[in-house]
PLY file of the C-alpha trace (Angstrom):
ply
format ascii 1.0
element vertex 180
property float x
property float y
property float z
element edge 179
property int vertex1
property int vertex2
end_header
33.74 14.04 15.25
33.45 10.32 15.40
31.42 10.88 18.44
28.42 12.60 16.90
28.24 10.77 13.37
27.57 7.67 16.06
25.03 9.77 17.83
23.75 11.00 14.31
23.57 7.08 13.28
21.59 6.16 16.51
19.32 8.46 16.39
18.35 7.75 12.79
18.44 3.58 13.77
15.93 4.79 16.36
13.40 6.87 13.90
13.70 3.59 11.77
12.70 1.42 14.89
9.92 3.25 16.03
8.34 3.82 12.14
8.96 -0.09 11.91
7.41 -0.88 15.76
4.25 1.58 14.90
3.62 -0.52 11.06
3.56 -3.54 13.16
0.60 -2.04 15.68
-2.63 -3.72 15.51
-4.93 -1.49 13.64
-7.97 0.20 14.29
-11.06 1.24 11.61
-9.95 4.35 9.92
-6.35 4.13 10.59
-4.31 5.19 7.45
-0.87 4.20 6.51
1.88 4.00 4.01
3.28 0.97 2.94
5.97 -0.11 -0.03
3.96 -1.71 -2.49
6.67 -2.10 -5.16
10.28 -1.93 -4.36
12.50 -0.89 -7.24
10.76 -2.39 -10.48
13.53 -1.40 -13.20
14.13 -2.62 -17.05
17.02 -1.76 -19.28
16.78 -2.41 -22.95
19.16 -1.87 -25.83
20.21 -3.49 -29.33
20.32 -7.43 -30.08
22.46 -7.13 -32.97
20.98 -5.09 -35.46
17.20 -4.73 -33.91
16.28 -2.47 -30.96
14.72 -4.95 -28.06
12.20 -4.29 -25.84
11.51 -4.84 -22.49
8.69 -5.11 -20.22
8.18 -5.80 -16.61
5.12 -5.57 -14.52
4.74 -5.48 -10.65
1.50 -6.16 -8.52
0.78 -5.65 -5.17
-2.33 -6.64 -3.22
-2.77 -4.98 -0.28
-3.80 -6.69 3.51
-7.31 -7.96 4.19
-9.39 -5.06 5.23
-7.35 -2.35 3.89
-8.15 0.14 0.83
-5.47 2.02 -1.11
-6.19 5.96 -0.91
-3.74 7.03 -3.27
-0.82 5.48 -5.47
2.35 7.15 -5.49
4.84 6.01 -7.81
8.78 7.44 -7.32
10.84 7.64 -10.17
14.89 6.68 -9.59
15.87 6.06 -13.24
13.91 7.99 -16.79
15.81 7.54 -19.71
13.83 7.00 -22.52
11.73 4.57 -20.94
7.95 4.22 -20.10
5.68 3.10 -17.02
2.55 2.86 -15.71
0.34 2.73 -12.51
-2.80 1.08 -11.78
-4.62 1.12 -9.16
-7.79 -2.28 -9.40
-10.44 -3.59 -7.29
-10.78 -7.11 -7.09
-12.83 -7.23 -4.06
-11.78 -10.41 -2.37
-10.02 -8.65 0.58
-12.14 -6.68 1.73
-13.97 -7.22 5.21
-18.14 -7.67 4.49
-20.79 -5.59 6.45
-21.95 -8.92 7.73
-18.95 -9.43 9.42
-18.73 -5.90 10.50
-22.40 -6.41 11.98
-21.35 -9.92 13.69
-18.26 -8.31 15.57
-20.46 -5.68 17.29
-23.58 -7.46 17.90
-21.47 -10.32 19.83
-20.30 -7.80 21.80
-23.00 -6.15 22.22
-24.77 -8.81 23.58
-22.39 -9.72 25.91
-22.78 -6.53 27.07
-26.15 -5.88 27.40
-26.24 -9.61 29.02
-24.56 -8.40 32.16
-26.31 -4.62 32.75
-23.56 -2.40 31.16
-25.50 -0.12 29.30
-22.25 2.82 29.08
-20.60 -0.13 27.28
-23.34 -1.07 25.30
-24.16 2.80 23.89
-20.38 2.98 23.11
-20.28 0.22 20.87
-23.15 0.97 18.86
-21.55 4.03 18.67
-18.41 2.36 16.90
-20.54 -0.01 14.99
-22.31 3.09 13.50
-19.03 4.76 12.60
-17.15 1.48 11.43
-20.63 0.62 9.06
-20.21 4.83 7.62
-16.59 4.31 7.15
-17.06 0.76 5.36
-19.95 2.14 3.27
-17.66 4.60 2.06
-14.82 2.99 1.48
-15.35 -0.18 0.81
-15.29 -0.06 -3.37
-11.85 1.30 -3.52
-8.95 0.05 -5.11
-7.23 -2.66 -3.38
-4.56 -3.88 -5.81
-2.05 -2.22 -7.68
-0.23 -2.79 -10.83
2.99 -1.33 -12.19
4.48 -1.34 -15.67
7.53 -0.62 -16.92
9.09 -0.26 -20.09
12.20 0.37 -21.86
13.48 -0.03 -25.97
16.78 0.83 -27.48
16.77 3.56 -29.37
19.09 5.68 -32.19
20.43 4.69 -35.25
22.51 1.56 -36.07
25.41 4.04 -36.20
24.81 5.40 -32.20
23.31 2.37 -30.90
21.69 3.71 -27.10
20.36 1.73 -24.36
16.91 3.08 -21.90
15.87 2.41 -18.53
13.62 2.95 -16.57
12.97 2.58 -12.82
10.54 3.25 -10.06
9.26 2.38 -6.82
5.65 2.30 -5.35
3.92 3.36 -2.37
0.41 3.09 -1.31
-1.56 5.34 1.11
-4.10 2.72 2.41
-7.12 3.07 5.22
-7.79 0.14 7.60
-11.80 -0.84 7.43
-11.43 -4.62 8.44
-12.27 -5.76 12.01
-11.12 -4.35 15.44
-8.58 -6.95 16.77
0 1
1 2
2 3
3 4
4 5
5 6
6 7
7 8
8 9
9 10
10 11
11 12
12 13
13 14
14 15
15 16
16 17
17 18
18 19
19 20
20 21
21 22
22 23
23 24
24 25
25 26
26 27
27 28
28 29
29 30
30 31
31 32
32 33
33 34
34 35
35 36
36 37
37 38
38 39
39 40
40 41
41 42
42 43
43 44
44 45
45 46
46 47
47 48
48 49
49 50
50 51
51 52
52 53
53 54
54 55
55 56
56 57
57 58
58 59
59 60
60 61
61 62
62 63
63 64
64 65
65 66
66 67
67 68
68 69
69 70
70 71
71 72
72 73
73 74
74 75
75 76
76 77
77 78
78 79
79 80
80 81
81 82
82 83
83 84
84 85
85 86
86 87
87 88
88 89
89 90
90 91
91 92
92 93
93 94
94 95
95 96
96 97
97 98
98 99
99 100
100 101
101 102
102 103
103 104
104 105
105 106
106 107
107 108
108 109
109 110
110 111
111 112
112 113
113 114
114 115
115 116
116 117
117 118
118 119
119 120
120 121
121 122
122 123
123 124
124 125
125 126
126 127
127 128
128 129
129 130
130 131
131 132
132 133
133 134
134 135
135 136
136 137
137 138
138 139
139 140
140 141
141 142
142 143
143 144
144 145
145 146
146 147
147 148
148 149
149 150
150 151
151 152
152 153
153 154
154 155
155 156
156 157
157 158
158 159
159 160
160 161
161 162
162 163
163 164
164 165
165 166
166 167
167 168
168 169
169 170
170 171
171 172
172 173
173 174
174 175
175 176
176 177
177 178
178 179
């Protein structure tokens, strides 16, 4: 028995690894992934002697140069009587410009076209085409997120009663920046 809850335990230290090992890869335009914006945001609020309190605490996340959040998932660990929020903003000061985009492939381009290699050449202004069309769609999303939560006590003076509230949020994000 001891046996396989060790093999069990490897082999889930090894899925961890490997999701850890491919975060860390170097990515590529259009590459999507999901990444823990906001790790266990929580309030609790009850009475301060004879007055309910309140409590508020906000999160923010902003996400790496060159990436866009595609969707904002927020999980929910604790509800009890509490409130949040999600946001998702655009503040547009991480995100990679076409210029840049158009400076990466004509360089190399160039040095391309310098030295004859016209398969090379055809295949990067292929890319550049597809990077500019993915940028040009993408590039006004949301890039910042913002969570809220909340929490008041609540009852009677009589059957004083404490809320909470907890969550956790992820963001599904697409890589526009630059080819490293």
């Amino acid at each position: 028995m001891r046996h396989i809850v060790l093999f069990l335990s490897l082999q889930v230290l090894s899925i961890t690894a490997f999701a850890q090992i491919q975060a860390l890869t170097i990515p590529t335009p259009g590459d999507e992934r999901e990444f823990l914006a906001i790790d266990r945001l929580k309030v609790t609020a009850g009475w301060n002697g004879l007055h309910e309190e309140t409590r508020t605490l906000t999160g923010t996340y902003a996400v790496p140069k060159g990436w866009v959040i595609l969707d904002i998932r927020t999980v929910v660990y604790a509800d009890d009587h509490g409130n949040r929020s999600t946001e998702g903003l655009s503040n547009n000061t991480n995100v990679v410009l076409e210029s840049e985009i158009l400076d990466y492939y004509g360089n190399k381009i160039r040095a391309e076209a310098s030295v004859g290699n016209k398969a090379a050449v055809a295949e990067l202004e292929e890319k550049q085409k597809k990077h500019l069309q993915l940028y040009a769609n993408y590039q006004s999303r949301t890039n910042f997120v913002r969570a809220t939560v909340s929490a008041s006590g609540y009852g009677h003076m009589w059957n004083r009663k404490t809320s909470t509230e907890e969550i956790s949020v992820y963001v599904k994000c697409m890589y526009i920046g630059l080819p490293e």
